[in-house]
N, C-alpha and C positions, 0 to 999 in steps of 0.2 A: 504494500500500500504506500501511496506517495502526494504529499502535498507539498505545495509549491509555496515556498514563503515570498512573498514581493513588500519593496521597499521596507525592508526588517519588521513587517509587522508579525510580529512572534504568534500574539493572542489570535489574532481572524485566523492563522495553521493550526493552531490549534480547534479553535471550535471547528474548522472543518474538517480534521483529524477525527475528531469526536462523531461529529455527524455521519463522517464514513463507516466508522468501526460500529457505531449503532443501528445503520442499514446494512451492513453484514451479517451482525447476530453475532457479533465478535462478545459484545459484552455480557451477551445471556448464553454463552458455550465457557467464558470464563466462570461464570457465577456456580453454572452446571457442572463443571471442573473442582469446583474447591472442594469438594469430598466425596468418598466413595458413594457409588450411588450401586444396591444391588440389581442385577439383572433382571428381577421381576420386578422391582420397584421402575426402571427404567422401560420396561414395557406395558406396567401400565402410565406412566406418565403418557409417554409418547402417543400411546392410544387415545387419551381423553384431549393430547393435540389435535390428532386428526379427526376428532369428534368434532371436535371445535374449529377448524379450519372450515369442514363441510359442513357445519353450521352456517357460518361466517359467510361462504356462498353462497347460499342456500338465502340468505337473509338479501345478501346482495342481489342474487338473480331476480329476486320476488319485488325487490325496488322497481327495477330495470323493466322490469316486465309489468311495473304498474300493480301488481295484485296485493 
C-alpha cells in the first residue's frame, strides 16, 4: 500500500493511509488477529457474516426494486 505525501503535508498521508487500510479490512483482520480464535468458533462467526451480507442485499435489492 502506498500514499503519496505532497508538499510535506505528513497529516492528509496519513488520514489517507487510514482510509485505505479501513476499505481493505486491514483493521478488522488485525482486531481478528489478536487472539486465538477456535475453529468452530471461526465458522460460526463467518456464517452469521454471510447471513448478514445476504441480508444486507436482500434489503438493498428490495430498495432498488421499489418493494
Amino acid at each position: 500500500m502506498q500514499v503519496l505525501v505532497r508538499d510535506n503535508n505528513v497529516d492528509q498521508a496519513i488520514r489517507v493511509l487510514k482510509r485505505k487500510m479501513q476499505r481493505e479490512g486491514l483493521f478488522r483482520e488485525m482486531k481478528e488477529r489478536r487472539a486465538y480464535e477456535k475453529p468452530s468458533q471461526r465458522r460460526i462467526r463467518e456464517k452469521a457474516q454471510a447471513i448478514s451480507r445476504h441480508r444486507k442485499a436482500v434489503r438493498k435489492r428490495m430498495k432498488r426494486d421499489g418493494g
